[in-house]
C-alpha positions in Angstrom: 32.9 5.0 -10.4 31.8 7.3 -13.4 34.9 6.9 -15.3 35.1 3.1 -14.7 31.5 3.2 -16.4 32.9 5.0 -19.0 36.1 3.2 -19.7 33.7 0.1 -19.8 31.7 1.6 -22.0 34.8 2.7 -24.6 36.4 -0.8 -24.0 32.6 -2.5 -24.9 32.8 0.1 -27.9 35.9 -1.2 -29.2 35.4 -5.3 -28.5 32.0 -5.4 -29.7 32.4 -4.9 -33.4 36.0 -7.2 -32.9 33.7 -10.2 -31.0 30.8 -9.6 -34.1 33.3 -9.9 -36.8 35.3 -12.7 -35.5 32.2 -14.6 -34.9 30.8 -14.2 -38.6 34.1 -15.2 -40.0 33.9 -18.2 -38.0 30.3 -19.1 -39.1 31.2 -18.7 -42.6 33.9 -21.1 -42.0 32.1 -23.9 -40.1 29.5 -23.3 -43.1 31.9 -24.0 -45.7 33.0 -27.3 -44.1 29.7 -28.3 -43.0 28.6 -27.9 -46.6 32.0 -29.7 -47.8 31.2 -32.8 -45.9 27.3 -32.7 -46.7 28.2 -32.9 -50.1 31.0 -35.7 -49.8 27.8 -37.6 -47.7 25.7 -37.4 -50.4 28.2 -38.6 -53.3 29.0 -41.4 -51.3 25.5 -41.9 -50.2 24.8 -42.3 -53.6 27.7 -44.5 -54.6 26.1 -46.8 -52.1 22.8 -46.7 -53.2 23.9 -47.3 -56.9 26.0 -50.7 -55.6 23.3 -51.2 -53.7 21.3 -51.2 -57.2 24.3 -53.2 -58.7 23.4 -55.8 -56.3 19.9 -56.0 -56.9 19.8 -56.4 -60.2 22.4 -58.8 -60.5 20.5 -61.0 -58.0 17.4 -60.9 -60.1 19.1 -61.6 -63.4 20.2 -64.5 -61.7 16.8 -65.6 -60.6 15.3 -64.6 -64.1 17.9 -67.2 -65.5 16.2 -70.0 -63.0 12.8 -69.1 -63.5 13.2 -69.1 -67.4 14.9 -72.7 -67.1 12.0 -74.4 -64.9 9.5 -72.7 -67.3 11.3 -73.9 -70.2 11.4 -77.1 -69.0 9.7 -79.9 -70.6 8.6 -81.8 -67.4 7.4 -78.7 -65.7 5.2 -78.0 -69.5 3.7 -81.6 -68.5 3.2 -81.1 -64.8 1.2 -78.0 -65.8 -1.3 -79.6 -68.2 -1.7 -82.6 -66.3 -2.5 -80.3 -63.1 -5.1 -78.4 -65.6 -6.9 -81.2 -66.9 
């Protein structure tokens, strides 16, 4: 019974620092890629958000452009300060 103990022991020895550094390298490993694809995320997270943007502005240049036409507009100029008086 003693020199199973002991055996154990010796075997527990030799595994443990084995099992310790094979589960750092794997860490390091899975935090490399987990940092890889956090960083391709967050470019194309950002690459959305800029179209996203894009978009935006576009649609309010467009808007601008019919807002400036209906102001400019003699009729609506009359409306205005008839509605006034």
């Amino acid at each position: 019974m003693q020199a199973a103990l002991q055996i154990f022991f010796i075997m527990m020895a030799v595994m443990a620092p084995v099992i310790l550094v094979v589960f750092i390298s794997e860490y390091f490993k899975n935090k490399r890629t987990t940092n890889a694809q956090l960083g391709e995320l967050k470019k194309e997270l950002h690459e959305n958000s800029t179209d996203d943007l894009e978009k935006q502005i576009a649609e309010l240049k467009e808007r601008i452009v019919v807002l400036e036409s209906i102001v400019t507009d003699r009729s609506y100029d009359l409306e205005r300060k008839i509605g006034s008086q």
